[in-house]
N, C-alpha and C positions, 0 to 999 in steps of 0.2 A: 292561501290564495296569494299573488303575488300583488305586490304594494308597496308603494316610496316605502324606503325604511324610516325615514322620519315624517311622521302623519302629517303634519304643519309644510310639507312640500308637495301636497296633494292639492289638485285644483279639480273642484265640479267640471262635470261634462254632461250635457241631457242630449239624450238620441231620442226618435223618432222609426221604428220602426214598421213594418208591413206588419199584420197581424198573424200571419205562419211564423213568422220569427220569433215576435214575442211569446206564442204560443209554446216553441220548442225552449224557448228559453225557460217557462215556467216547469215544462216538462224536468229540465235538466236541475231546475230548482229541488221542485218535489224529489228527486233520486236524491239529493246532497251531495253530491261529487264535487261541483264546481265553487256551490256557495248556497245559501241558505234561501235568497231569492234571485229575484230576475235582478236586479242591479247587481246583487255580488257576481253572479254568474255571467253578465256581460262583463262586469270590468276583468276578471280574470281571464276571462277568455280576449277580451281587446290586450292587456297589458299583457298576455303572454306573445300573442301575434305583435307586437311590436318589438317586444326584447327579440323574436326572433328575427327581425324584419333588420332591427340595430345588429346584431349578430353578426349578419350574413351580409352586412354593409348594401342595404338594399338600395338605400343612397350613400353617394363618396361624401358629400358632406356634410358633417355636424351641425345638426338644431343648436343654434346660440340662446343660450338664458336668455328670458326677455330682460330689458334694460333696469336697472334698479334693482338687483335680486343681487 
C-alpha cells in the first residue's frame, strides 16, 4: 500500500462518507486487494490519486510544508 516512507511523517485524516461508499469500501476490504479494511483501502486509494494528481502536475504549484517542520 502506498505510505510516507518514514511513518513519523504521516498525519491522521478522518472522512465522512455516504453509506454506498463506505459499503464498497468494505467490499474491496473483504477481497484484499487494496488493504485489509476500509481505512487501509481508503488511504491507498486517496494516496494513490494524489501521487497521480502531483504526477500530472494537476496544480503548477508546490504544497509548502507547514511552518515548523
Amino acid at each position: 500500500m502506498a505510505r510516507p516512507e518514514n511513518r513519523s511523517e504521516a498525519r491522521a485524516l478522518s472522512l465522512t462518507l455516504p453509506i454506498e461508499t463506505f459499503n464498497y469500501l468494505a467490499l474491496l476490504a473483504t477481497l484484499g486487494k487494496l488493504g485489509r479494511t476500509e481505512n487501509e483501502v481508503a488511504t491507498h486509494i486517496l494516496v494513490r490519486e494524489v501521487y497521480v494528481m502531483h504526477a500530472q502536475r494537476f496544480h503548477e504549484t508546490r504544497v509548502p510544508a507547514p511552518e515548523g517542520e
